[in-house]
Structures are given as C-alpha cells and as structure tokens.
TORKOL-4160 file (C-alpha; in steps of 0.2 Angstrom, whole numbers, padded with zeros to 4 digits, m for minus):
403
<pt num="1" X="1147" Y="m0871" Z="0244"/>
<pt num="2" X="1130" Y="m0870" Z="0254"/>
<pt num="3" X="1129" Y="m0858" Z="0266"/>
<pt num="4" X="1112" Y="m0863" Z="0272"/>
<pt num="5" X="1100" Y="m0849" Z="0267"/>
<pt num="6" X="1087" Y="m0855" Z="0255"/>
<pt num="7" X="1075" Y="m0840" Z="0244"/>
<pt num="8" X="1064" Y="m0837" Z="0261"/>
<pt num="9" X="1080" Y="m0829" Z="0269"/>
<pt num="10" X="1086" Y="m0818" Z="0254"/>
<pt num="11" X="1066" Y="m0813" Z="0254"/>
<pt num="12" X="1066" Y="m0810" Z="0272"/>
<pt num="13" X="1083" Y="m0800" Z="0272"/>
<pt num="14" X="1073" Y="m0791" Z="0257"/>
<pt num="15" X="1059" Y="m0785" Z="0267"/>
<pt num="16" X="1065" Y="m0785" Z="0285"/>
<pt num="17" X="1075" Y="m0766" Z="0285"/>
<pt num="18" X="1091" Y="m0764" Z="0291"/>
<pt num="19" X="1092" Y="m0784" Z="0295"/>
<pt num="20" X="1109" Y="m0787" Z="0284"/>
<pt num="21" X="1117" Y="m0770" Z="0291"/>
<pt num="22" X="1124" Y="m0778" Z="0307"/>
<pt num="23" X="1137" Y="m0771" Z="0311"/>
<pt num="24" X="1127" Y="m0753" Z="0315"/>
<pt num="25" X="1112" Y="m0759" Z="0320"/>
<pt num="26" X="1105" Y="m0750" Z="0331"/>
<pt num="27" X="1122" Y="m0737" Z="0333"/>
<pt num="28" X="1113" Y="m0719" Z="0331"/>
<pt num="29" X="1126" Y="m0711" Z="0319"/>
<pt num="30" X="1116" Y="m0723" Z="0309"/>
<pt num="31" X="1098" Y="m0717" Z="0311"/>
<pt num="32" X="1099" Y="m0702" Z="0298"/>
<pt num="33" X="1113" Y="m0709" Z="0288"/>
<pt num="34" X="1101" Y="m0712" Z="0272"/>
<pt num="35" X="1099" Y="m0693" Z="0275"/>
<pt num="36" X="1116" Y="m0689" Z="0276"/>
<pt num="37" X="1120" Y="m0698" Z="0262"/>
<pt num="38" X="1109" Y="m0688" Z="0252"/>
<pt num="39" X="1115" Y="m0674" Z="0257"/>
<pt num="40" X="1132" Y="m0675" Z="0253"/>
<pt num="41" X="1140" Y="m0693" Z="0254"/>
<pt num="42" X="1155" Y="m0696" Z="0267"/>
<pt num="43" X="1154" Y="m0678" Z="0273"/>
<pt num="44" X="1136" Y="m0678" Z="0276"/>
<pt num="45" X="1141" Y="m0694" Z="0287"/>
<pt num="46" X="1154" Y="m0688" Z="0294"/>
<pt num="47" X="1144" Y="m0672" Z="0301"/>
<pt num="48" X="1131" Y="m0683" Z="0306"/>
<pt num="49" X="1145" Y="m0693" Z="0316"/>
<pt num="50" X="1151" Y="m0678" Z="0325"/>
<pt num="51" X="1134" Y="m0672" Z="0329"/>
<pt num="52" X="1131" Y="m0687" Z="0338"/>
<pt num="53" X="1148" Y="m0689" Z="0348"/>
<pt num="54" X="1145" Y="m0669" Z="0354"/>
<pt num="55" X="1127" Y="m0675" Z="0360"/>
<pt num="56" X="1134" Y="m0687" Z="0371"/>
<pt num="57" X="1147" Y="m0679" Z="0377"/>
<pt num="58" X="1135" Y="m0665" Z="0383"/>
<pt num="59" X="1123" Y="m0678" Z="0388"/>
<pt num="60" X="1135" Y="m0682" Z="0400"/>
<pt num="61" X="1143" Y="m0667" Z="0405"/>
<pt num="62" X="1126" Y="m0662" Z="0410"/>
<pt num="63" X="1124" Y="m0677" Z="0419"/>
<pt num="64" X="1139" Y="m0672" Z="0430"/>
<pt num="65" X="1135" Y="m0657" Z="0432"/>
<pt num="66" X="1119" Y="m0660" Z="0440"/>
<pt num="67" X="1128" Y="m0673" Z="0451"/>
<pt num="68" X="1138" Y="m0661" Z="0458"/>
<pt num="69" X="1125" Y="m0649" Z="0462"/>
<pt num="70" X="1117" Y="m0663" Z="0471"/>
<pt num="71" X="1131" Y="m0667" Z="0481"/>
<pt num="72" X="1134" Y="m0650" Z="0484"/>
<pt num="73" X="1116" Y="m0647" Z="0490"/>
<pt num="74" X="1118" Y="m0661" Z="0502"/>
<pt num="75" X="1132" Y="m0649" Z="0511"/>
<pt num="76" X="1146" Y="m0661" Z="0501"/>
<pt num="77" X="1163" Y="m0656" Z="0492"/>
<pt num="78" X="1158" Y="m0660" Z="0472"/>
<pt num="79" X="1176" Y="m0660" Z="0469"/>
<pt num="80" X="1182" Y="m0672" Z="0483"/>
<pt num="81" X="1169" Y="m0684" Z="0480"/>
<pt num="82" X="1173" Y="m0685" Z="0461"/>
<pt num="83" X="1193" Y="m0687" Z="0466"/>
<pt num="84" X="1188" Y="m0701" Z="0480"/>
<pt num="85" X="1179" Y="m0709" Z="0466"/>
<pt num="86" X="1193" Y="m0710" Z="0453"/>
<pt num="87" X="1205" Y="m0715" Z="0469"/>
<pt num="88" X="1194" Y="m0728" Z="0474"/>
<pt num="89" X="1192" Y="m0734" Z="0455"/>
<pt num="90" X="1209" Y="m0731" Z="0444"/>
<pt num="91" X="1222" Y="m0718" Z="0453"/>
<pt num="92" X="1222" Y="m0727" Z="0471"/>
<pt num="93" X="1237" Y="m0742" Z="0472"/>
<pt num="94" X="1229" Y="m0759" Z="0463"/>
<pt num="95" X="1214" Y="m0750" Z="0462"/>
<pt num="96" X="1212" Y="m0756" Z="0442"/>
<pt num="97" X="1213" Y="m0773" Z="0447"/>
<pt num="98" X="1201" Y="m0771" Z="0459"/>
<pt num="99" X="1190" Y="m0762" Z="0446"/>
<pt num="100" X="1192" Y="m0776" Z="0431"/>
<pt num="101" X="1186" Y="m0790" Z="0446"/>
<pt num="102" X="1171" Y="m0782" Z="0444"/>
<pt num="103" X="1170" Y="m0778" Z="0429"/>
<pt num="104" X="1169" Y="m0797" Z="0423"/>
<pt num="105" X="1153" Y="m0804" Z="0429"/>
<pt num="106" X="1146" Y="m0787" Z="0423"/>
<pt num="107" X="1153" Y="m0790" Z="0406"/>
<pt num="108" X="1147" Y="m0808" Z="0406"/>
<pt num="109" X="1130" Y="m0804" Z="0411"/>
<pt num="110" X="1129" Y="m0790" Z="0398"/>
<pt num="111" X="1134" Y="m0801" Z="0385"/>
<pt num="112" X="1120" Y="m0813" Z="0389"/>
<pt num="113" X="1108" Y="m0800" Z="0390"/>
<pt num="114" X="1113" Y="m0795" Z="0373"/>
<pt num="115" X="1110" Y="m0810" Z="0367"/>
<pt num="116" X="1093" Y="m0812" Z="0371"/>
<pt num="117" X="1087" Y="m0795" Z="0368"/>
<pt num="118" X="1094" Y="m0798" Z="0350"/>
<pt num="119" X="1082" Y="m0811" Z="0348"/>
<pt num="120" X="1067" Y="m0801" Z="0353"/>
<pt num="121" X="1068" Y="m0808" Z="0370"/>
<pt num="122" X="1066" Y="m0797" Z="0388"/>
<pt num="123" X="1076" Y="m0808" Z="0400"/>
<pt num="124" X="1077" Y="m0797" Z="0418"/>
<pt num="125" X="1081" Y="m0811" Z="0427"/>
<pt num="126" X="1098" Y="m0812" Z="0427"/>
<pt num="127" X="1100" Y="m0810" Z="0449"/>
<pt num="128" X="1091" Y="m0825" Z="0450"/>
<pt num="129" X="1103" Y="m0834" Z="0436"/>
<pt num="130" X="1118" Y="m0827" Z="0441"/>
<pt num="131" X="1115" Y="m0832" Z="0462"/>
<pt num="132" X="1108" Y="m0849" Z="0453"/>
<pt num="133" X="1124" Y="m0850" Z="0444"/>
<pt num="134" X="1133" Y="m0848" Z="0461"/>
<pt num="135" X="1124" Y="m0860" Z="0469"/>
<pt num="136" X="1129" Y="m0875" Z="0456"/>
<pt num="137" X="1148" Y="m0869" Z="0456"/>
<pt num="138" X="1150" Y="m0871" Z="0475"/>
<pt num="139" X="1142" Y="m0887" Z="0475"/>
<pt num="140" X="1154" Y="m0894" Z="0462"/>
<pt num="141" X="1167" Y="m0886" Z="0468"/>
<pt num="142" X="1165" Y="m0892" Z="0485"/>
<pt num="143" X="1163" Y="m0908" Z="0481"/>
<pt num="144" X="1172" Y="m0915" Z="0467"/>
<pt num="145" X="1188" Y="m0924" Z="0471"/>
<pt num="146" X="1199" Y="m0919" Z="0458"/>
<pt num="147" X="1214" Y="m0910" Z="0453"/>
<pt num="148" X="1213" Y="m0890" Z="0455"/>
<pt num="149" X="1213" Y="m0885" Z="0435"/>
<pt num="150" X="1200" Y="m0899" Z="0434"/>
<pt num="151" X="1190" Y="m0894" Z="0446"/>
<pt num="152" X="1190" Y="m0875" Z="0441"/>
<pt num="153" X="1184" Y="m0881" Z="0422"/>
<pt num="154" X="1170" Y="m0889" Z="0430"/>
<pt num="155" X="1164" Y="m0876" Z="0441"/>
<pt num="156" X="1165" Y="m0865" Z="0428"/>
<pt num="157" X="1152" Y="m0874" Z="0416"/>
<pt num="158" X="1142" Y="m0882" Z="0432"/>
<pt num="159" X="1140" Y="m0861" Z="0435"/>
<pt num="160" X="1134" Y="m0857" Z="0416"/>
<pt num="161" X="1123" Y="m0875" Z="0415"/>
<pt num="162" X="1113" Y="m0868" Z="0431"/>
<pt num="163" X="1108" Y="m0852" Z="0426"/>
<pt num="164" X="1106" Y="m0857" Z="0409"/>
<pt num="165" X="1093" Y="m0870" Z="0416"/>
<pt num="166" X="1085" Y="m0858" Z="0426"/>
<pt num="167" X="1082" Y="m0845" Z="0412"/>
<pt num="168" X="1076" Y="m0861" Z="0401"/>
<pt num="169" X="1059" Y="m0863" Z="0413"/>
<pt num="170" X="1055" Y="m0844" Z="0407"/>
<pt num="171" X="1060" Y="m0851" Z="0390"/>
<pt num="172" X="1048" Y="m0867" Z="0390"/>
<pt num="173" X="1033" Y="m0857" Z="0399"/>
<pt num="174" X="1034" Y="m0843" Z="0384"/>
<pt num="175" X="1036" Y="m0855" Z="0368"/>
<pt num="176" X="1024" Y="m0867" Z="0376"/>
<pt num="177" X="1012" Y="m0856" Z="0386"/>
<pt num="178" X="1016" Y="m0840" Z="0379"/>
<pt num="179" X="1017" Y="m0833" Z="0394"/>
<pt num="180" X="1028" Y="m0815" Z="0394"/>
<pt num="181" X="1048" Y="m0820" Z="0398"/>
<pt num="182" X="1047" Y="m0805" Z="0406"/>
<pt num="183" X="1036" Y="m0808" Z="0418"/>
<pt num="184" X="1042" Y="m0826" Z="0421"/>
<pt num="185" X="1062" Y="m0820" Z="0424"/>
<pt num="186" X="1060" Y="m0807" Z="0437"/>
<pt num="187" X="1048" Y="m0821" Z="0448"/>
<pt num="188" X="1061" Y="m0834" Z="0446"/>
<pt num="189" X="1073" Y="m0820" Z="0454"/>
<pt num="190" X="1065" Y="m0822" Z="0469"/>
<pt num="191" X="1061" Y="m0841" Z="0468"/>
<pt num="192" X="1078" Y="m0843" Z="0465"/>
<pt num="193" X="1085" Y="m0833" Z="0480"/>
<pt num="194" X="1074" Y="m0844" Z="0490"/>
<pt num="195" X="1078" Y="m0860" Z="0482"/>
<pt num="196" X="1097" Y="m0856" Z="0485"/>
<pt num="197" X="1092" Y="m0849" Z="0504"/>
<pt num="198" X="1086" Y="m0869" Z="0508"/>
<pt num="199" X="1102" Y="m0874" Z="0498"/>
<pt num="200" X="1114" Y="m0867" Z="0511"/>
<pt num="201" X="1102" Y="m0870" Z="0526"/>
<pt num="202" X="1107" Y="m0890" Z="0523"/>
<pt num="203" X="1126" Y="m0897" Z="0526"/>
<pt num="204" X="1119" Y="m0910" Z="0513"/>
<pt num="205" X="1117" Y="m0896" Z="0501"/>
<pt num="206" X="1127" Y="m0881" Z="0502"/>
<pt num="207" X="1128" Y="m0875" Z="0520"/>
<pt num="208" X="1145" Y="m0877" Z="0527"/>
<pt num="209" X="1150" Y="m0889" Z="0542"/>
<pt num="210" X="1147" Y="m0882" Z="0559"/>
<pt num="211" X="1167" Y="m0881" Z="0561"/>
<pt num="212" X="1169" Y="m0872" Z="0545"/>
<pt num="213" X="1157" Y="m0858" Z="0549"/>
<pt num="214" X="1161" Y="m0852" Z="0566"/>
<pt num="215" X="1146" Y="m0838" Z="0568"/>
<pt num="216" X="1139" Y="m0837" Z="0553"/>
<pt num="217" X="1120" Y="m0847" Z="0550"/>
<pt num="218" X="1119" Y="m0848" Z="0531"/>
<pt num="219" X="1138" Y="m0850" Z="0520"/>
<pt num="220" X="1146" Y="m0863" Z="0509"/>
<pt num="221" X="1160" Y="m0873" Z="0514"/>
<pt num="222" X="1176" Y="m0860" Z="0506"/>
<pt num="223" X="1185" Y="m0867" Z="0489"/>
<pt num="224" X="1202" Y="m0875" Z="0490"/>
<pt num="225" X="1215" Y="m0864" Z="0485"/>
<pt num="226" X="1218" Y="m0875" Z="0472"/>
<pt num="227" X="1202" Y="m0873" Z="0465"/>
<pt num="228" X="1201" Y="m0856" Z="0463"/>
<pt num="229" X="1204" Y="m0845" Z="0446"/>
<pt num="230" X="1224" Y="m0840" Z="0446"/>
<pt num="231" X="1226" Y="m0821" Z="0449"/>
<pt num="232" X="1237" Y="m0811" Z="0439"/>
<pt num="233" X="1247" Y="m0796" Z="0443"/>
<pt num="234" X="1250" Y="m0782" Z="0430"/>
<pt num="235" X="1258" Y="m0764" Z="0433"/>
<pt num="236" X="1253" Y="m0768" Z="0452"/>
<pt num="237" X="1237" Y="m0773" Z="0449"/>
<pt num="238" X="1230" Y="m0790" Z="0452"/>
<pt num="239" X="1214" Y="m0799" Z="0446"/>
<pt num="240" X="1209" Y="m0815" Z="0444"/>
<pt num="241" X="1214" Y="m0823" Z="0425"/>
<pt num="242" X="1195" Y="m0823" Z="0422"/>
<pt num="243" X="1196" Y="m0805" Z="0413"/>
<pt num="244" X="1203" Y="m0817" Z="0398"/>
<pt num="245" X="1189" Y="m0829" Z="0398"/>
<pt num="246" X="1176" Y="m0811" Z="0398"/>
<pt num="247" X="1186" Y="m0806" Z="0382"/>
<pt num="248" X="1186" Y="m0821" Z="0373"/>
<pt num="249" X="1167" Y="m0825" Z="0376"/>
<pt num="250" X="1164" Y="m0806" Z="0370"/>
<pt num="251" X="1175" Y="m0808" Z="0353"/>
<pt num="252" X="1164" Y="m0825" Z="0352"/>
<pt num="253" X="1146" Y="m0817" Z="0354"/>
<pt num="254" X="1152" Y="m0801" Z="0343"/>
<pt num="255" X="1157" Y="m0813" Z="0331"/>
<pt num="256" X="1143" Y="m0827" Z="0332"/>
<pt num="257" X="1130" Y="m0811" Z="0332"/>
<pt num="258" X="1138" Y="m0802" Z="0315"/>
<pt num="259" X="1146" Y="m0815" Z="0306"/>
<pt num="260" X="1137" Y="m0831" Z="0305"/>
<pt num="261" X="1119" Y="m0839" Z="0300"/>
<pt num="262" X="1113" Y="m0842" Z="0317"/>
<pt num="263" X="1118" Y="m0823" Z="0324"/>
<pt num="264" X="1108" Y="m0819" Z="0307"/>
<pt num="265" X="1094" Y="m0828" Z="0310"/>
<pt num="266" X="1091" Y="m0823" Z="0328"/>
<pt num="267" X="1095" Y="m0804" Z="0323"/>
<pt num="268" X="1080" Y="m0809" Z="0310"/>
<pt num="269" X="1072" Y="m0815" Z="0324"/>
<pt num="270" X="1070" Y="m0801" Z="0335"/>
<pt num="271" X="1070" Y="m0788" Z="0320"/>
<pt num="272" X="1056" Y="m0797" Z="0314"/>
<pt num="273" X="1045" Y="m0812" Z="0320"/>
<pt num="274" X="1032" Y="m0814" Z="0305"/>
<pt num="275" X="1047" Y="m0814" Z="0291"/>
<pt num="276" X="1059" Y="m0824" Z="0301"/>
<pt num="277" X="1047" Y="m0838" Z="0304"/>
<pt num="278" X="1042" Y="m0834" Z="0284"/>
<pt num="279" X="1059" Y="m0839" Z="0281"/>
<pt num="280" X="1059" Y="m0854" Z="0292"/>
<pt num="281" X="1066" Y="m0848" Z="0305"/>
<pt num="282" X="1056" Y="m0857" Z="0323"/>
<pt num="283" X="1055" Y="m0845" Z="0337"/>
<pt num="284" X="1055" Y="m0859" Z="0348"/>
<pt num="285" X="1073" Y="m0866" Z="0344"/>
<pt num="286" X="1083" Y="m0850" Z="0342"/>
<pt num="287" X="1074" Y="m0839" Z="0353"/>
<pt num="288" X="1073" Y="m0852" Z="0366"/>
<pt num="289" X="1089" Y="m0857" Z="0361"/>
<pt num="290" X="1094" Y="m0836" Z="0364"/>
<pt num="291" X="1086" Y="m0836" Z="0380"/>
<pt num="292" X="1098" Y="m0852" Z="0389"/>
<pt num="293" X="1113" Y="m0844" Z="0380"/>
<pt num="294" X="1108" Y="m0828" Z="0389"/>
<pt num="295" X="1107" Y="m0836" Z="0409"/>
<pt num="296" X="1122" Y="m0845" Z="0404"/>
<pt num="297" X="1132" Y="m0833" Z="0404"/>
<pt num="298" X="1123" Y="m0826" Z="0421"/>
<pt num="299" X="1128" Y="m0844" Z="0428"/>
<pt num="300" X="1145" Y="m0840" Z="0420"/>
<pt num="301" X="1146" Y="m0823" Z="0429"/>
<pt num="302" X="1142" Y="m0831" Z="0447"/>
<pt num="303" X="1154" Y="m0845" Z="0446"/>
<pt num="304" X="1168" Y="m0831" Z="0441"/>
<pt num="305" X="1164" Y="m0823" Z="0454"/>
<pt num="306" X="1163" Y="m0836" Z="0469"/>
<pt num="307" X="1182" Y="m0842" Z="0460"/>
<pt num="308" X="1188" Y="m0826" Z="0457"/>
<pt num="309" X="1190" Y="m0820" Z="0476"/>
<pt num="310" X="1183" Y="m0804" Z="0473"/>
<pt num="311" X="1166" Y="m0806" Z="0481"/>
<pt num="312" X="1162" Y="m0817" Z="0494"/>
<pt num="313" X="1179" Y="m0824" Z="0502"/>
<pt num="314" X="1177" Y="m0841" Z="0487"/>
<pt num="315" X="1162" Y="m0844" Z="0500"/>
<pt num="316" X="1142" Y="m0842" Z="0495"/>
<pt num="317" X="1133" Y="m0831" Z="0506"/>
<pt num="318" X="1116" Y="m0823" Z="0506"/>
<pt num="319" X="1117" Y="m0809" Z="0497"/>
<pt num="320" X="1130" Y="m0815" Z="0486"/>
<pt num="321" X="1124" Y="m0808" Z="0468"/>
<pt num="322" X="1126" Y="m0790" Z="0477"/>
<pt num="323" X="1117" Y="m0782" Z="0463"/>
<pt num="324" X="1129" Y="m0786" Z="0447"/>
<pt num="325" X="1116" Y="m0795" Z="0439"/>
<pt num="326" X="1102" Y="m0780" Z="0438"/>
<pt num="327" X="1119" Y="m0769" Z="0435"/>
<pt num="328" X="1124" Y="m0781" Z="0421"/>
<pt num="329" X="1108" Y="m0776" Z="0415"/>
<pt num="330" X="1109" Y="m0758" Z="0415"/>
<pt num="331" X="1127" Y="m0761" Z="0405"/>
<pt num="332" X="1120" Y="m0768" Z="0392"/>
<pt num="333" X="1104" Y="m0756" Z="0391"/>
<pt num="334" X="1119" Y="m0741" Z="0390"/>
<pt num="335" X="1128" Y="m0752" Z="0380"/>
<pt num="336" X="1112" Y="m0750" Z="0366"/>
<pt num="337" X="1115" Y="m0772" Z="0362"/>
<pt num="338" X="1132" Y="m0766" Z="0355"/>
<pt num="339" X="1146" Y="m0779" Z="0363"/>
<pt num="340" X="1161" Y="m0769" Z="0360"/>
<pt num="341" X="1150" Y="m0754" Z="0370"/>
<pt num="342" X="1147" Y="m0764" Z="0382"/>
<pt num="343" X="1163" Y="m0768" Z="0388"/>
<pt num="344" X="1167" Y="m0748" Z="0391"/>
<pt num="345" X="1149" Y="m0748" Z="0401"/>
<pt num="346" X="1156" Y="m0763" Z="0411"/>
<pt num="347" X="1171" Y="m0755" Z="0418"/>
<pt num="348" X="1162" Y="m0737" Z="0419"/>
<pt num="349" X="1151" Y="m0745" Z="0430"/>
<pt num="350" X="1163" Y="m0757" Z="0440"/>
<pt num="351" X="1172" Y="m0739" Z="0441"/>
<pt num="352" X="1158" Y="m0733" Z="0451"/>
<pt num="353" X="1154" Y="m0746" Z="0462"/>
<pt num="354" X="1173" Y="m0748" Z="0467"/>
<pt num="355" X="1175" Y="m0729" Z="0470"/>
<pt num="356" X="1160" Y="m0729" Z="0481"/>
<pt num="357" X="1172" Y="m0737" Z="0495"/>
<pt num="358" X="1181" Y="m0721" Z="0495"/>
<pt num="359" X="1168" Y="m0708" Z="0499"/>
<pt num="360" X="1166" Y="m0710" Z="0517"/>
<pt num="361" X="1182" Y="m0701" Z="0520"/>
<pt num="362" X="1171" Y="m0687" Z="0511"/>
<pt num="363" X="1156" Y="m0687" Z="0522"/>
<pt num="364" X="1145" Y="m0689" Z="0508"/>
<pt num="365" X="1132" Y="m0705" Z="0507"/>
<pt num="366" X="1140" Y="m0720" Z="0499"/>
<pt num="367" X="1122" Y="m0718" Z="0489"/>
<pt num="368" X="1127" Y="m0704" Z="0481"/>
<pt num="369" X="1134" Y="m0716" Z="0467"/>
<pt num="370" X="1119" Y="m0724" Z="0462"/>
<pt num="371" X="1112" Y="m0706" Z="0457"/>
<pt num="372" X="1125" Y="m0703" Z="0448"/>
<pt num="373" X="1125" Y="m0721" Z="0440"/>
<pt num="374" X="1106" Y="m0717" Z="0436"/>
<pt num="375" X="1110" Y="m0700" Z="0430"/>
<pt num="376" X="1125" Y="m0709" Z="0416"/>
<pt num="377" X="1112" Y="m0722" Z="0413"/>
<pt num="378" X="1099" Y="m0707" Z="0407"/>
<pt num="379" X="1111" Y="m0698" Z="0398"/>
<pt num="380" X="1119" Y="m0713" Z="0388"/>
<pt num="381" X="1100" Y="m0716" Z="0384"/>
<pt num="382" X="1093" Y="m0698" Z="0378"/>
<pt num="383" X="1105" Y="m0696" Z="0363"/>
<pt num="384" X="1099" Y="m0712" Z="0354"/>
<pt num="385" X="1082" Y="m0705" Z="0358"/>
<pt num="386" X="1083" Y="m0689" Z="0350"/>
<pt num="387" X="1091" Y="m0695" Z="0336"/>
<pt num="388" X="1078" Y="m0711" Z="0332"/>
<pt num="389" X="1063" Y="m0695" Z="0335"/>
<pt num="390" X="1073" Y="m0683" Z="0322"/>
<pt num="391" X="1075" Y="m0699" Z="0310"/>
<pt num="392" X="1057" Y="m0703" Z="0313"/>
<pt num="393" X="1050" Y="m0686" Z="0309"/>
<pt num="394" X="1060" Y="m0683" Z="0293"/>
<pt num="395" X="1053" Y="m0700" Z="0288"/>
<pt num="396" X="1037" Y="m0694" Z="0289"/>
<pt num="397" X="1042" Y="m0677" Z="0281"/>
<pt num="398" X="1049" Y="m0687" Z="0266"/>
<pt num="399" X="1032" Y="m0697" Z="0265"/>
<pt num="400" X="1023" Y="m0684" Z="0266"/>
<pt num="401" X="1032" Y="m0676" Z="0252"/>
<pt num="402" X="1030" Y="m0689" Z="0241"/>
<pt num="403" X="1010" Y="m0691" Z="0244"/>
C-alpha cells in the first residue's frame, strides 16, 4: 500500500537529523542521549533523565524563591500571597472551573501556535486572530435564525474561519512577497483591533442596538442562552463543555503532527527548508497551509470564549482578547512545541491569572503575577538551554577528537 513518500523523502529523512525521531524532538532528555547511550545504554538515559527533571525543578524553585523575596521587598507576606494564589486558582469553592475556563482559549491558541512554529514559521499574531475570531462569532451568532446547537456549530467555525483568514494575509505576503510573518502578524494585531473597533461602532455590524447597551458606546448585542456553549458541573466545579473540544483538537494535532505524512512533511519543513523542498515538499502549500491552521485555532479560541461565558458576559467588548492570545503564546514557548507540555503550561498559567483575583485581600499589587509568570517563563526556558550548550560543546569535543 502507498504511503506517499517517493525516494526524495527517505533521502531527506536521511540527511535532515532528528527528522524521523518525533516524538522527542526537541524534549531535552534527548539532547545528550547519543551520549548517554555511549556511556552506558538505558542507565546512561535514565541518568540523563533525572539530571534534567532535577534542573527543572530547581529552575523553578529558584524562580519561587526569588518571587518571594520580591514580594517581601515590596513590604508583602510571601506566604499569603502564594496561599491567595492557590485559593484563587484550585483550593477556593469552584475555583478549578473557573481555572479550566481559562485554560481553553490558552490551550487552543498554544496548539496553533505549535503548529506553525513546527513548520518553521514565527506567527505572534494570535491577539489579532483570536479578537478577529471573536468578531466573526458574534456576528453569526447574532444573526443567524436558527436552532441553539445549530447556531453554536456555526459560530464556532465562523470563529476559526476569521482568524484563520487573518493569519492567511501574513501567509500570502511571505510566500508571495517574502515578507517576514513575523513582522506581518504582530501589525495585523493592531490592524485588527481597529478593524474590529469600526465593527462594533456600526449596529449594521457588530455594535449593539441602543436598548441593548444601556451606557456602554462600543459592545455586541449578547448571545441567546440558547446559543451559548452548555456548561458542565463536576465535583462543584462548572465550565463551559468546550474543555472537550480543547482535548480532542490537541490528541488531533499531537496525532496529525507525529503520525501522519503531512505532520512529517511540515516537521521536514521547518527542520529543514532546502531538503524538504529537495524532497518535493512546497513551502508555500504546507507552510502556508501551517500558518491558517495556526489563526484557526486563535479564531477557535475567541469564539470559545465569547460562548463560553467566561469572559466578556457572551458579549464583544473592546478589550475582549484580555491578553490570552500573547499568553497563549508564552504556553506554547514553555511548552518547547510539545502538545502534551503544553496542556500543563495552559492550566499553570490559567492558574496564575485566576489566582491574581485573590491578592487584593493581601495588599500586594495584582502585578505581582505577571513577575512571577515571567520568572516561570525563564525558568522553564533555561534548563533546555543548558542542556542544547552542554550537547553542543561535546559535539565539538567529539569532532575535535576525531580530526
């Protein structure tokens, strides 16, 4: 049976290192393990492995620590404002749920973000995509006439078709004007946030009626209750039925990235331009293809939250992105492209920004959490670091040694 590789692919899976290893690309027990299998098979492995776990985990202690002496040098109690954070996140009544309705649109967006960066591709636009994404949900789910499951399903994939179109232009301008995605994503933010701003300034549009919005200028007319994601309530909890949809699409991605041709060829992609398009693989079809998949899912993200109820009242607002979609992007950043990695992140971070609502009971600065989400950020990022430098200098030793 064909399974569409011709001779260019197994040359190009021959000469591009580490191409076929997909499930650790990229995971840092991995970076010495030729080394460790040298020295001494699965034990040399297996000590490289518990190397790594105890360089995170005092990575992040130290991370902690320093937080706390910051909060203590701003005449705070360390110790209340980490218990106001776990209250405010996990320990407090319904807190969880809470927790997980934040969680997904970071999720989403990671896994979009993933996807791209997989196919060598930078995409920081995700604010824009996401609010874009919100835009096209409330508009269809304000105005189609239809029953409430219906309805739901369409604003759903109106959400992912908006940002996905969005993140295309950056797509079209790189593949057709080679003109950096980078660059072209974080403009669009802002063109977006304006383009959204006109959107809701016209009843025609998205703004409201007049009786709908008492004294607010700028929102959308609110979803019917019957158009709204069903919330589910477990141990106490409640969150909106979306957390599935989050899981499913990251078993999808995982699964599509790992196991099948396209996931290899994009992985070829990004590993490797020159031998993927050796190997027939066009940048402009799977990368650009990569780079709509990615806003998609920021689209996706904003209509689950617009339907989920756990930002904005089901209503679009100014504003309404609230930062998940640059925080999506730090999830999947910490996450190191991993998905499974990148669900923990996701709810470390949703964690954070939930727990944040406790602390003025403390008398600490609600800030204080975005230090100490910077501070996670650099110590989830220095292990890998130090491990890829220690790899890269024995690589050099072993050259060295054979010259």
């Amino acid at each position: 049976m064909s399974t569409g590789f011709d001779k260019a692919d197994v040359d190009a899976m021959s000469l591009t290192p580490g191409a076929h290893e997909h499930e650790h690309e990229h995971a840092p027990p991995d970076v010495a393990a030729p080394d460790a299998d040298r020295a001494g098979g699965g034990s040399g492995r297996l000590a490289t492995m518990i190397e790594t776990v105890v360089l995170y985990v005092a990575c992040i202690a130290a991370a902690l620590a320093l937080s706390a002496v910051l909060v203590t040098v701003t005449d705070g109690d360390a110790a209340a404002v980490f218990a106001a954070l776990l209250d405010g996140s996990v320990r407090g009544p319904g807190r969880i749920g809470v927790t997980i309705g934040v969680a997904i649109p970071l999720l989403l967006v990671a896994l979009g973000t993933i996807v791209a960066t997989r196919a060598g591709l930078v995409n920081i636009g995700q604010e824009g995509q996401l609010f874009l994404g919100a835009a096209f949900a409330a508009y269809v789910g304000t105005e189609l006439a239809a029953p409430g499951p219906v309805v739901i399903c369409a604003l759903m994939v109106a959400g992912a078709v908006g940002g996905a179109l969005w993140a295309g232009i950056a797509g079209v301008l790189k593949y057709r004007r080679n003109v950096p995605e980078v660059l072209t994503t974080l403009l669009l933010v802002t063109v977006g946030t304006q383009l959204v701003g006109y959107g809701l300034k016209n009843e025609w549009l998205l703004l409201s009626p007049a009786e709908g919005r008492a004294n607010r200028q700028q929102i959308s007319e609110q979803l019917a209750p019957d158009d709204r994601i069903p919330r589910m309530t477990l141990f106490g909890n409640v969150f909106p039925t979306s957390a599935l949809l989050a899981i499913a699409m990251m078993v999808l991605v995982g699964v599509v990235l790992s196991a099948t041709v396209w996931g290899f060829r994009v992985r070829m992609l990004g590993q490797n331009p020159r031998t993927a398009q050796r190997a027939g693989v066009a940048a402009s079809r799977y990368g650009g293809a990569a780079m709509l998949i990615s806003g998609g899912f920021a689209g996706l993200a904003g209509a689950a939250m617009l339907a989920g109820g756990d930002f904005g009242n089901y209503t679009l607002v100014p504003g309404f992105p609230s930062n998940i979609g640059w925080t999506g992007l730090l999830v999947a950043l910490v996450a190191r492209q991993r998905v499974a990695a990148a669900l923990v992140a996701a709810v470390v971070f949703a964690s954070l920004r939930t727990g944040s609502g406790f602390l003025a009971a403390t008398g600490v600065e609600r800030r204080i959490t975005d230090v100490v989400q910077g501070l996670l950020v650099l110590a989830l990022l220095i292990p890998p670091a130090l491990l890829f430098l220690r790899a890269r200098r024995r690589e050099i030793a072993a050259a060295g040694d054979r010259a």
